[in-house]
C-alpha positions as CSV (number, residue, x, y, z in Angstrom):
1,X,43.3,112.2,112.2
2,X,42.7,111.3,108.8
3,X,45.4,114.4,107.7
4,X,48.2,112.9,109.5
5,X,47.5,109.6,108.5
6,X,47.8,110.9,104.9
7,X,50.8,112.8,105.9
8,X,52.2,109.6,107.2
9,X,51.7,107.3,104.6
10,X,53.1,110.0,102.1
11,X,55.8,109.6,103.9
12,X,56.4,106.2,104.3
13,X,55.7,106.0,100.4
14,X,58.6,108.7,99.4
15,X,60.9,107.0,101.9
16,X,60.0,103.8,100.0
17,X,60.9,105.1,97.0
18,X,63.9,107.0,97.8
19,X,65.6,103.8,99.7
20,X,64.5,101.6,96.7
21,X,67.4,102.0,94.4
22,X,69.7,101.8,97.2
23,X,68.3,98.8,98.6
24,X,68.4,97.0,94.7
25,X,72.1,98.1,94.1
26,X,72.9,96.3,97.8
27,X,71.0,93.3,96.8
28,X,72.2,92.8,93.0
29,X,76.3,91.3,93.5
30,X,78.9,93.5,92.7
31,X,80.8,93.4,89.7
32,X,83.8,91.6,89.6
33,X,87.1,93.6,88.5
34,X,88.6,92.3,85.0
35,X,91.5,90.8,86.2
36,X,94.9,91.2,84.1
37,X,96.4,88.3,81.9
38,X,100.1,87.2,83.0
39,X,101.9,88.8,79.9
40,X,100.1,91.8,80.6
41,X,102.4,95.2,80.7
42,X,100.4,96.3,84.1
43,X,102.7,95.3,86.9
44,X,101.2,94.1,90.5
45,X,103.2,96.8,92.3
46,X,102.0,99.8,90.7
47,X,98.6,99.9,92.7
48,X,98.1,103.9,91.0
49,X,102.2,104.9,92.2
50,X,103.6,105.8,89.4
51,X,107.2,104.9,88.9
52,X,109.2,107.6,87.7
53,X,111.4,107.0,84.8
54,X,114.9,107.0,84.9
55,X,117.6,106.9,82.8
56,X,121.9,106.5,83.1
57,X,124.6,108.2,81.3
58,X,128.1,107.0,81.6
59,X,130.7,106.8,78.8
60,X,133.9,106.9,80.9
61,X,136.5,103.8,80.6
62,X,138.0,103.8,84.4
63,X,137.3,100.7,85.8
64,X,135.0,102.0,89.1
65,X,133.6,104.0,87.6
66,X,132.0,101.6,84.9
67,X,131.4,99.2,88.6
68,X,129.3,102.2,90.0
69,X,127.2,102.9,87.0
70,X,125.8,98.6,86.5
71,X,125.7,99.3,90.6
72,X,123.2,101.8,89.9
73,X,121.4,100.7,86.8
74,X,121.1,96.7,88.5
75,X,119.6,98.9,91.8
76,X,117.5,101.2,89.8
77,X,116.0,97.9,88.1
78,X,115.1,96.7,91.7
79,X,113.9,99.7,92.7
80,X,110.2,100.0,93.8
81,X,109.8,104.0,93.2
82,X,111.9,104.4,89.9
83,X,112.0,102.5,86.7
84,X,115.3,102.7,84.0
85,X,114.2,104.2,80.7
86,X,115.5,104.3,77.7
87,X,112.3,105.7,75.8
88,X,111.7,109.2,74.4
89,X,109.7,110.1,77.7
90,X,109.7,112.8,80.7
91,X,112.6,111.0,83.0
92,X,115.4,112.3,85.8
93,X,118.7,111.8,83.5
94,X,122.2,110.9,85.9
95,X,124.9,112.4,83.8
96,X,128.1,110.3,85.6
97,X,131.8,111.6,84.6
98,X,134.3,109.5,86.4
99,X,138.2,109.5,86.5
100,X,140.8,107.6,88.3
101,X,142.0,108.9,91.6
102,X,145.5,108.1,90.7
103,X,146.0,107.3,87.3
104,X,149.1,104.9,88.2
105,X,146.6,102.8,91.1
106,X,143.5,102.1,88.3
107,X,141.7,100.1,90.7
108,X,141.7,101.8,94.1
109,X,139.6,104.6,94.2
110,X,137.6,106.9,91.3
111,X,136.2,110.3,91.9
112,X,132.9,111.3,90.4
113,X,130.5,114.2,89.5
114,X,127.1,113.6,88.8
115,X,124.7,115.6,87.4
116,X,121.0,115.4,87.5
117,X,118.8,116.6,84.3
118,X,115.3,116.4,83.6
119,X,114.7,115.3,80.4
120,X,111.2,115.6,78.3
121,X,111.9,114.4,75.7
122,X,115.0,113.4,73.1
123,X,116.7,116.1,71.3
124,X,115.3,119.0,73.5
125,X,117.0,121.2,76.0
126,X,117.6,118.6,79.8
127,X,117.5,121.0,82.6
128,X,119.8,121.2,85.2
129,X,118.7,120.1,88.8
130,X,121.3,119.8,91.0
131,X,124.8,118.0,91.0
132,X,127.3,116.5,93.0
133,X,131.4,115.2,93.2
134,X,132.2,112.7,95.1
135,X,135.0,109.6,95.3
136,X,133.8,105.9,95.3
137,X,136.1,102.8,96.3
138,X,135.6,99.5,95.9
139,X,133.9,98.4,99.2
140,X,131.9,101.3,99.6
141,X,130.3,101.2,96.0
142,X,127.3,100.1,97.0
143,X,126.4,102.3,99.9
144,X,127.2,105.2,97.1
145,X,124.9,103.8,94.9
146,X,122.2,103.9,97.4
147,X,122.8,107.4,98.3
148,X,122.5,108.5,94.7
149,X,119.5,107.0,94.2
150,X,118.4,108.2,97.2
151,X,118.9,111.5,96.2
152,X,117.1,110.4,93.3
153,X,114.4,109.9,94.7
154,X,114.3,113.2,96.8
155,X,114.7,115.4,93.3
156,X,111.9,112.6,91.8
157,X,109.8,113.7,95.0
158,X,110.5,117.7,94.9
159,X,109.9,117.7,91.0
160,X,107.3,115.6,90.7
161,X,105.2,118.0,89.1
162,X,107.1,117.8,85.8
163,X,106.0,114.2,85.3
């Protein structure tokens, strides 16, 4: 008897010992996470999503087409998946080229083309990603904008690797 009592109390010792740590680190209180000042550049949504950068290009002068690119650029500043960027950093560059439908009618319609481009950084080669031509009127502009930053968002989600 005395051999299992050994083998017991060996046992109840190694137990003791092994559940010792674990039972300190459940006792002691747990740290408290550093919380962020205000003016901090860490923004509440983020919560480890990453927001991919994007940035704009349109130098055209037609009226609707100017309206379609601040559409897109006030929605992409909203936007909870994408950011704008105008730093030298890996982004989705829209290339927008827009003309008048009928160059006598300025403000009734505009056709575009679009053209999506990964950039990595300034002054280097963008690559092509896919593109698209379209016309945009005045009351549908912002269901435009949303598709093409939907579609964003698709190419930000199939080439997400490149970030």
């Amino acid at each position: 008897m005395y051999p299992i009592l050994r083998a017991v109390l060996i046992a109840l010792a190694l137990s003791t010992l092994a559940a010792g740590p674990a039972l300190a680190q459940a006792k002691a209180p747990a740290p408290q996470a550093a919380t962020a000042p205000a003016n901090s550049p860490a923004k509440k949504d983020d919560q480890g999503a990453k927001k991919i950068p994007v940035a704009i290009e349109h130098d055209d002068s037609d009226p609707l087409g100017a309206r379609l690119a601040y559409r897109l650029k006030e929605m992409l500043g909203r936007s909870s998946l994408m950011q704008p960027s105008g730093k030298d950093e890996k982004k989705i560059v829209i290339a927008i080229k827009t003309k008048e439908e009928f160059p006598g009618r300025p403000n009734v319609a505009s056709i575009y083309s679009i053209s999506w481009l990964f950039s990595s950084k300034e002054g280097s080669l963008k690559y092509f990603l896919t593109s698209e031509a379209g016309i945009v009127d005045a009351p549908g502009m912002d269901q435009t904008a949303e598709e093409i930053l939907g579609k964003t968002d698709k190419l930000a989600t199939t080439y997400g690797y490149l970030f």
